[in-house]
BAMARKOL-593982 format. One record per residue (C-alpha): x, y, z; chain; residue in three letters. Coordinates in steps of 0.1 Angstrom, whole numbers. Example, Ala and Ser with C-alpha at 12.3 -4.5 7.8 and 13.67 -1.06 7.14 Angstrom:
<lumse east="123" north="-45" up="78" c="A" r="ALA"/>
<lumse east="137" north="-11" up="71" c="A" r="SER"/>
//
This chain:
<lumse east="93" north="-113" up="282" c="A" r="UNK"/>
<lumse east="105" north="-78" up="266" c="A" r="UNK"/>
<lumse east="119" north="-51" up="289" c="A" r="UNK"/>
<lumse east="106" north="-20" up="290" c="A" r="UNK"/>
<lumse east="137" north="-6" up="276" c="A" r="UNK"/>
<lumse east="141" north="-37" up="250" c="A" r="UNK"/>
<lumse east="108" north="-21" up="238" c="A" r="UNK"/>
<lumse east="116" north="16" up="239" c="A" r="UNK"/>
<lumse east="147" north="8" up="222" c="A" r="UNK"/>
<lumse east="127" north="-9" up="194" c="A" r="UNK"/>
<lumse east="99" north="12" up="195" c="A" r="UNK"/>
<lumse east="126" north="45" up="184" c="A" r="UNK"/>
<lumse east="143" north="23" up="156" c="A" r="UNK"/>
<lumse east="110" north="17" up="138" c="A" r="UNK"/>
<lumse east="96" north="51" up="143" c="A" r="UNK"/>
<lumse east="133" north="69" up="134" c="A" r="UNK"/>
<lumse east="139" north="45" up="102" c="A" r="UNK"/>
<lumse east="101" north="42" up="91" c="A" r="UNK"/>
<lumse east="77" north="65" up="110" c="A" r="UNK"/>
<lumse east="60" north="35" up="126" c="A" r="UNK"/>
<lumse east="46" north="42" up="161" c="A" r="UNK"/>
<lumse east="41" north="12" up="185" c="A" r="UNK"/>
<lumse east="46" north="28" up="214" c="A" r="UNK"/>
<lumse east="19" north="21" up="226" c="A" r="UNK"/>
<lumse east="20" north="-18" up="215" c="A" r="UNK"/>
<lumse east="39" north="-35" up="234" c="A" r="UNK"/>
<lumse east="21" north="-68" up="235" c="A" r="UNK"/>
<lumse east="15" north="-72" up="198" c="A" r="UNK"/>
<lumse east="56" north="-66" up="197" c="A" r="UNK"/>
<lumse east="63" north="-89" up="217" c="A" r="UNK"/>
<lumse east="40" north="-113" up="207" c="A" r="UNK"/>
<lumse east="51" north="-109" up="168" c="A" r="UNK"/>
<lumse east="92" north="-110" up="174" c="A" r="UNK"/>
<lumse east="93" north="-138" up="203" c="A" r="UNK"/>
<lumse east="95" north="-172" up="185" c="A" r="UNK"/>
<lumse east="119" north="-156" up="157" c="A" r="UNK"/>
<lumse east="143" north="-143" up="186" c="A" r="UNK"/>
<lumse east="145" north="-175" up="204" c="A" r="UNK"/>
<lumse east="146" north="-196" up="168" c="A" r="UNK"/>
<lumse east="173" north="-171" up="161" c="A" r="UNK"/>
<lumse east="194" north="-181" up="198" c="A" r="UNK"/>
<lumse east="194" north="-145" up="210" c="A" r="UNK"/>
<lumse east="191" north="-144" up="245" c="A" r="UNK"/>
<lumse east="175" north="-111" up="250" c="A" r="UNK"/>
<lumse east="154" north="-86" up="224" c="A" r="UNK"/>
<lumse east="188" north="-62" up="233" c="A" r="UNK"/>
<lumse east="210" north="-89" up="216" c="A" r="UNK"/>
<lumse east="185" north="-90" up="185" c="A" r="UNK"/>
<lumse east="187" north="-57" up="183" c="A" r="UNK"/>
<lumse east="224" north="-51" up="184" c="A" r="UNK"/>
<lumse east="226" north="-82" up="157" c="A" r="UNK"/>
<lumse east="196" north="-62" up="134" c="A" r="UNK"/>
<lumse east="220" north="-27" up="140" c="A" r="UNK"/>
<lumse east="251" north="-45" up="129" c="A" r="UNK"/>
<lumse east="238" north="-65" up="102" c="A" r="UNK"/>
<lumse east="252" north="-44" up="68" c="A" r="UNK"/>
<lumse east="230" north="-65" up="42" c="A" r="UNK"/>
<lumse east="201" north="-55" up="60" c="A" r="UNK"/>
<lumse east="183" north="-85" up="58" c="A" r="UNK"/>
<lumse east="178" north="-85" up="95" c="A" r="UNK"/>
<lumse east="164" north="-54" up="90" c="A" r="UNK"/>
<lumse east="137" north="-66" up="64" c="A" r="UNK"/>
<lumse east="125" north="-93" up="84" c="A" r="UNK"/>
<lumse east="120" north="-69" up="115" c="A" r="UNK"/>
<lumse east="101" north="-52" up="95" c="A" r="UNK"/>
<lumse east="80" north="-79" up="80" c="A" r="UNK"/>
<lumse east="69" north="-92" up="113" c="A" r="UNK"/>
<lumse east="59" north="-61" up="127" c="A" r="UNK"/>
<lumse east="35" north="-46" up="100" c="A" r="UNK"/>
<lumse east="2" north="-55" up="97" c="A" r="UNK"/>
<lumse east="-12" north="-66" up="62" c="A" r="UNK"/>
<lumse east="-52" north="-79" up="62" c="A" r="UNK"/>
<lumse east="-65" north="-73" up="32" c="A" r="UNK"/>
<lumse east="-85" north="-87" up="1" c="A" r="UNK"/>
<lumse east="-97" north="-81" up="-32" c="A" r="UNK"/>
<lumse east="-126" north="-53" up="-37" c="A" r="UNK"/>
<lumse east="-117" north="-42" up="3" c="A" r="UNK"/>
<lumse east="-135" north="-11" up="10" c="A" r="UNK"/>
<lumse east="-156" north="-17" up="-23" c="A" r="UNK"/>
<lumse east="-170" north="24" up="-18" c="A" r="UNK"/>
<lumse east="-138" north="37" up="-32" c="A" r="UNK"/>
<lumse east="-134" north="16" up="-62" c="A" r="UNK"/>
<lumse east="-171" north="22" up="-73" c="A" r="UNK"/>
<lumse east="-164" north="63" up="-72" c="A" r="UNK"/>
<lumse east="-132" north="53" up="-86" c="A" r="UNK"/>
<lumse east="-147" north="38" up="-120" c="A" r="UNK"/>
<lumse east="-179" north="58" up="-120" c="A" r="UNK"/>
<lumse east="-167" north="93" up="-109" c="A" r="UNK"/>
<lumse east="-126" north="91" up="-106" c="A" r="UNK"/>
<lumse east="-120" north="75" up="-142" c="A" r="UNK"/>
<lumse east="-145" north="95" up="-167" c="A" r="UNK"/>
<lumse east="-128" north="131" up="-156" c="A" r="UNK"/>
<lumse east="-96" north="113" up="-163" c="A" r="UNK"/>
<lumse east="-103" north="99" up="-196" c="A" r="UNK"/>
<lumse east="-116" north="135" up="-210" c="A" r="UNK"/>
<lumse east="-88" north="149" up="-191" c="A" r="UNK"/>
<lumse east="-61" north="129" up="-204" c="A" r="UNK"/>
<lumse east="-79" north="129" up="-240" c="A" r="UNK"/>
<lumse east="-44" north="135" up="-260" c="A" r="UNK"/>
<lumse east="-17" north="125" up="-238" c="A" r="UNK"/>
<lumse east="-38" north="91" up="-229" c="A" r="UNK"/>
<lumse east="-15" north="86" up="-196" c="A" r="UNK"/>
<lumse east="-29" north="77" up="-164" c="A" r="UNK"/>
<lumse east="-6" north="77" up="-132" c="A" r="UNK"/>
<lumse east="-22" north="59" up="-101" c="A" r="UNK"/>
<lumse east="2" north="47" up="-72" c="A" r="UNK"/>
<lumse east="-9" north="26" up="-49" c="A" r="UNK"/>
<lumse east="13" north="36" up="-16" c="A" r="UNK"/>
<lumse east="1" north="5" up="9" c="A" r="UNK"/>
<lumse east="2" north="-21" up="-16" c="A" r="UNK"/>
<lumse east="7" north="-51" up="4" c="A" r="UNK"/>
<lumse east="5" north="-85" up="-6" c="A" r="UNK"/>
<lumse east="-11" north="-70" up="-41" c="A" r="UNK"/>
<lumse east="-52" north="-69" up="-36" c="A" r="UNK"/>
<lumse east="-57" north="-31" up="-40" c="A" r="UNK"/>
<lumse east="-34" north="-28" up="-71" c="A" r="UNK"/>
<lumse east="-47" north="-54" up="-86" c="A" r="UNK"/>
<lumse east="-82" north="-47" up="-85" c="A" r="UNK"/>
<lumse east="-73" north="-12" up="-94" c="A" r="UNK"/>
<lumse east="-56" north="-28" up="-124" c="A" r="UNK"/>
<lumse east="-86" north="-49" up="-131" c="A" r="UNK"/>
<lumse east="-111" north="-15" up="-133" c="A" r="UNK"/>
<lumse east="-93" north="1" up="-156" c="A" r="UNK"/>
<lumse east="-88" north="-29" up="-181" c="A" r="UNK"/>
<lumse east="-125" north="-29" up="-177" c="A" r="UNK"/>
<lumse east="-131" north="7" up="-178" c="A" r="UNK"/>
<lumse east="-114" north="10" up="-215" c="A" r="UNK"/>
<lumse east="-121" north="-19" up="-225" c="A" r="UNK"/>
<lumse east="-109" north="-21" up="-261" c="A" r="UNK"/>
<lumse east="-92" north="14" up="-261" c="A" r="UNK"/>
<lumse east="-71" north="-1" up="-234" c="A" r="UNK"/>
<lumse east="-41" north="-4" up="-257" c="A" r="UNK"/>
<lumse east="-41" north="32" up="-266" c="A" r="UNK"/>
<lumse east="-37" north="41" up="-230" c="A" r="UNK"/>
<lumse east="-6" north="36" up="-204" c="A" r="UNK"/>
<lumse east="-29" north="31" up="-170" c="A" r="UNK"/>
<lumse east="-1" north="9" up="-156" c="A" r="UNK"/>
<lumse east="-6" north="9" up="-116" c="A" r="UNK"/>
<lumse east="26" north="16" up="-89" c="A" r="UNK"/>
<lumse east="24" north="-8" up="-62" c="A" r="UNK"/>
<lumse east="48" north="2" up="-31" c="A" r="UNK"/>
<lumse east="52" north="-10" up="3" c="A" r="UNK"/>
<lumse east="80" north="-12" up="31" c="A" r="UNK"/>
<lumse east="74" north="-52" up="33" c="A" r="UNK"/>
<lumse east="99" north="-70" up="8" c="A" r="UNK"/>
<lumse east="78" north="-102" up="22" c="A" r="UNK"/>
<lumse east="45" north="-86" up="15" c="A" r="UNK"/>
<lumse east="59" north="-79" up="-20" c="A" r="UNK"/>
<lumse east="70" north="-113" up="-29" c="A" r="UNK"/>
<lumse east="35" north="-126" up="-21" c="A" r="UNK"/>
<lumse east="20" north="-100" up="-47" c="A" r="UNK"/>
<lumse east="49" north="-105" up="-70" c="A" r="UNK"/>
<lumse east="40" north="-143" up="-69" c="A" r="UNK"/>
<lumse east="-1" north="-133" up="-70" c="A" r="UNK"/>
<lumse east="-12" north="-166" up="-55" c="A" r="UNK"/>
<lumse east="-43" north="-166" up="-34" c="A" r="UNK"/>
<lumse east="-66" north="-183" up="-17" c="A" r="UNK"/>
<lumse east="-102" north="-188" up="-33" c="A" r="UNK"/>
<lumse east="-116" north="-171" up="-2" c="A" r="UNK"/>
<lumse east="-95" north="-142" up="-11" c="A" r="UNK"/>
<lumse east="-113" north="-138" up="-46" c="A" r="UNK"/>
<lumse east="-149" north="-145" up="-34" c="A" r="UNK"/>
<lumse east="-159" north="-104" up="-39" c="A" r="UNK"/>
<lumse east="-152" north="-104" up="-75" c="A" r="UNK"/>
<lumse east="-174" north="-107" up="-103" c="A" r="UNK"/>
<lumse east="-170" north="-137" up="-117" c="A" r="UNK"/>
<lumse east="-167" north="-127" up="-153" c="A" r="UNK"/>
<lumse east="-131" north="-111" up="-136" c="A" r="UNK"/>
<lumse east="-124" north="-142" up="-120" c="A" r="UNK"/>
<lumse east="-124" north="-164" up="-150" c="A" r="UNK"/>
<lumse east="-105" north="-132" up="-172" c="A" r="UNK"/>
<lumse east="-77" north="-123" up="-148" c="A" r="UNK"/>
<lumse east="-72" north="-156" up="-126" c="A" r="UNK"/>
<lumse east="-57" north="-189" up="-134" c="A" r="UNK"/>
<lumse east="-72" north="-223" up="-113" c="A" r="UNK"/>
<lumse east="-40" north="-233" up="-95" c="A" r="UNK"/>
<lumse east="-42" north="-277" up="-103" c="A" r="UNK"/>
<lumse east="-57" north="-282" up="-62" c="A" r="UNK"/>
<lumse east="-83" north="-256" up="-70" c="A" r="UNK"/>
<lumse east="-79" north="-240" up="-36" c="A" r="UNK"/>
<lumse east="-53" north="-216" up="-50" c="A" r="UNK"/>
<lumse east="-56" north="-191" up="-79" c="A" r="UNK"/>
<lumse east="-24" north="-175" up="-99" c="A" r="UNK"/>
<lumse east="-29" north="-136" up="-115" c="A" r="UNK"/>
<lumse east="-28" north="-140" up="-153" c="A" r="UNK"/>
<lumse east="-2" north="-124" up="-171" c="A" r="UNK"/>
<lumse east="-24" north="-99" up="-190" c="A" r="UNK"/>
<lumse east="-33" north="-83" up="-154" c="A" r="UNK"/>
<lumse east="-1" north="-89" up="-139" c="A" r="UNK"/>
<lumse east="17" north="-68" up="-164" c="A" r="UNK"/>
<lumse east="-3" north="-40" up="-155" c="A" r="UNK"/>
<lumse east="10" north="-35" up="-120" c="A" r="UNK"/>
<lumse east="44" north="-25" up="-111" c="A" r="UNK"/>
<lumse east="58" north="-34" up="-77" c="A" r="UNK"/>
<lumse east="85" north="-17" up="-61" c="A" r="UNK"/>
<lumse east="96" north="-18" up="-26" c="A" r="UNK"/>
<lumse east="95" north="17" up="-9" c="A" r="UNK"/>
<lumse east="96" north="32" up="28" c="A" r="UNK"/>
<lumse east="70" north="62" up="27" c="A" r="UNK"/>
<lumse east="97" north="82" up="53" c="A" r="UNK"/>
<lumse east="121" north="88" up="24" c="A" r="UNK"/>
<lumse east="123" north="117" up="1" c="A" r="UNK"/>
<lumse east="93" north="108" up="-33" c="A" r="UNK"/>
<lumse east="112" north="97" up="-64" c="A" r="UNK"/>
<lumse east="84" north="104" up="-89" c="A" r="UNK"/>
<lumse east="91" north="120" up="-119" c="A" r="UNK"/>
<lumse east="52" north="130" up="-127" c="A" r="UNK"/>
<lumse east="26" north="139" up="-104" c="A" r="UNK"/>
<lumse east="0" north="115" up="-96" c="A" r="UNK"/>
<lumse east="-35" north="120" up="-109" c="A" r="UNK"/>
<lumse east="-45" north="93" up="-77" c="A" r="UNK"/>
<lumse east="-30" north="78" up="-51" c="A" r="UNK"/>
<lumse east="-39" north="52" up="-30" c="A" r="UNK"/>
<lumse east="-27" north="54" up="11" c="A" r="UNK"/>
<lumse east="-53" north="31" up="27" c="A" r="UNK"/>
<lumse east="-52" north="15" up="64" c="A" r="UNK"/>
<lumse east="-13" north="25" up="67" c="A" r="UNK"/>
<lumse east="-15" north="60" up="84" c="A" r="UNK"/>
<lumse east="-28" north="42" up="116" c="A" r="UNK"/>
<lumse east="5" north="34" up="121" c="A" r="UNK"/>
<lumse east="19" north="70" up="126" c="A" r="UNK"/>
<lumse east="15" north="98" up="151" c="A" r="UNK"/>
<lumse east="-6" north="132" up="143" c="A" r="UNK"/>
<lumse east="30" north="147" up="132" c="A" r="UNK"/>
<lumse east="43" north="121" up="107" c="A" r="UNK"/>
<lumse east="8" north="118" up="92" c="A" r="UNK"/>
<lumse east="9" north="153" up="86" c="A" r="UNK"/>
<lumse east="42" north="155" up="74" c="A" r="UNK"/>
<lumse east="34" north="125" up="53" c="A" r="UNK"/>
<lumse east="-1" north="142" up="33" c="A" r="UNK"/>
<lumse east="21" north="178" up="28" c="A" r="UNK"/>
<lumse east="41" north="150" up="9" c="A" r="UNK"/>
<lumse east="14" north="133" up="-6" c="A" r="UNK"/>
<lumse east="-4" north="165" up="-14" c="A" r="UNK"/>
<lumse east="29" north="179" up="-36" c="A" r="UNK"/>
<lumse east="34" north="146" up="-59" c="A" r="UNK"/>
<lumse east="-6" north="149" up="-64" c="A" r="UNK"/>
<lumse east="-18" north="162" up="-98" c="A" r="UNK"/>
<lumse east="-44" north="192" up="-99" c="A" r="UNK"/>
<lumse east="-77" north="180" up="-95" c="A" r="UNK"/>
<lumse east="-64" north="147" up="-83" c="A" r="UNK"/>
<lumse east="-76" north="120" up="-59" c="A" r="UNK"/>
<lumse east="-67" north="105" up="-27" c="A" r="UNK"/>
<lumse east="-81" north="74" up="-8" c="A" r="UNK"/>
<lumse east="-76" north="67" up="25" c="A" r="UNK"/>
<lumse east="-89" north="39" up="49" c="A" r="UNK"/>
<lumse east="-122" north="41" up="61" c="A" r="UNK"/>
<lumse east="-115" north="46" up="93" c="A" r="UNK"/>
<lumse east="-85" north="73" up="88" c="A" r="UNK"/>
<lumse east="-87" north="110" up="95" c="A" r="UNK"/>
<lumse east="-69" north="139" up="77" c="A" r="UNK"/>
<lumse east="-57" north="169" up="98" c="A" r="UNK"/>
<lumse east="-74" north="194" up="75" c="A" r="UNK"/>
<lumse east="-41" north="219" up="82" c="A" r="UNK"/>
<lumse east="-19" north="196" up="68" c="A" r="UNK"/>
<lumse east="-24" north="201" up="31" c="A" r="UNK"/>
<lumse east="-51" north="220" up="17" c="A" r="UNK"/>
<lumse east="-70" north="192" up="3" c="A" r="UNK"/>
<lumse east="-110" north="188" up="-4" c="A" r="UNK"/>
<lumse east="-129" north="162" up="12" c="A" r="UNK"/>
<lumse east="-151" north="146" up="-13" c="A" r="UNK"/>
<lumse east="-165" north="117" up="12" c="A" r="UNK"/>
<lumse east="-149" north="111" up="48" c="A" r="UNK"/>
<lumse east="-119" north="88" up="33" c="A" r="UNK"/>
<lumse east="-117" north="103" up="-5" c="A" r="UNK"/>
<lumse east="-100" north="135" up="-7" c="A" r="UNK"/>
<lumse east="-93" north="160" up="-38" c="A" r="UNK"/>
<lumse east="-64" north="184" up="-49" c="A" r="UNK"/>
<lumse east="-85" north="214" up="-63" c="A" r="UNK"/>
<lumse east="-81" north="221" up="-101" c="A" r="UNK"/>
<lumse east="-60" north="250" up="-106" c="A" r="UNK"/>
<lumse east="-36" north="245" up="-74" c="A" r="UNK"/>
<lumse east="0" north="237" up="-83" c="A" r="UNK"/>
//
């Protein structure tokens, strides 16, 4: 069983190195890192630890990681904000864009690739025919190299699909030969960039973001990291850009001065730099 100061000490590295806060989960820690530290032959969580500090390629590090973050998710999860998405989000963006004909939408929490993907699939949709005129390419990040392969691969389950019209199904999804599986088609793949990326470290971007999707992830961080993360957020956002987050997340409304649209779709005001 994990120490108290086994999981203090593991509890700081994730919250230092990613801004994950589990100190209050001890028993979904432990649970999650057990087996792979007796597979491994460590004799205590302390000599894991020292092995994960001392371990230059990292790799330790990544699988750490992997095991303790969360990923449940599906296609069309939380369907609310992909309807305002292609009935509200994506007409003000196709006047607004008019000459330039550029979208830039990052999702932040990608995952194993559900959410970009279906983001991917409304805007193919959504233009239609004009589609080639337009770069709506999606960014897909997430801390999880393991989460990242999966999307990468886009294999899943039927079960996973069963939200999507079916017209979608049969246009962006390839039958696997068992017919329990389904592979992402190349036309949609193409449209989604994945990238691996820790939300702690300075943004990279080059252009501001007209939206930005940070769903179910902020649960993970305390009240000052979450804050500290939307100031972030707020300053790679375009004017009159949107951001989504989970359902069941909450904004400090001090932390960036961003309008609330619905409780979990928020707005950068038009004219605010």
């Amino acid at each position: 069983m994990m120490s108290e100061d086994e999981f203090k000490r593991i509890s700081f590295f994730l919250k230092s190195r990613y801004g994950i806060d589990m100190s209050r989960k001890k028993e979904i820690m432990n649970g999650r890192l057990e087996n792979h530290v007796r597979a491994g032959g460590f004799s205590s969580y302390h000599e894991y630890m020292d092995a994960v500090e001392q371990d230059f390629t990292g790799e330790m590090e990544k699988t750490l990681v992997n095991l303790l973050t969360t990923n449940h998710t599906y296609f069309m999860r939380e369907f609310e904000h992909f309807e305002y998405l292609r009935k509200v989000v994506l007409p003000w963006l196709k006047k607004k864009e008019a000459v330039n004909k550029d979208i830039c939408i990052w999702c932040g929490a990608s995952s194993t690739g559900e959410e970009p993907y279906t983001v991917a699939m409304i805007l193919l949709d959504f233009f239609g025919l004009e589609h080639a005129d337009w770069d709506t390419k999606v960014l897909a990040t997430d801390v999880s190299t393991g989460v990242l392969k999966q999307a990468v691969d886009g294999i899943y389950n039927k079960e996973a699909l069963k939200e999507l019209p079916e017209p979608w199904k049969r246009r962006f999804f390839r039958a696997m030969p068992d017919k329990e599986q389904y592979k992402v088609a190349p036309e949609l793949k193409n449209e989604v960039i994945f990238r691996q990326f820790n939300l702690m470290n300075p943004f990279p971007f080059k252009r501001k973001m007209h939206v930005i999707f940070l769903r179910n992830v902020m649960i993970y961080f305390d009240n000052q990291t979450k804050c500290e993360l939307i100031r972030k957020i707020y300053d790679v956002m375009e004017p009159g850009g949107y951001l989504f987050i989970g359902q069941t997340e909450t904004i400090d409304k001090n932390s960036a001065p961003l309008q609330m649209i619905q409780p979990s779709i928020f707005r950068k005001r038009e004219g605010m730099k």
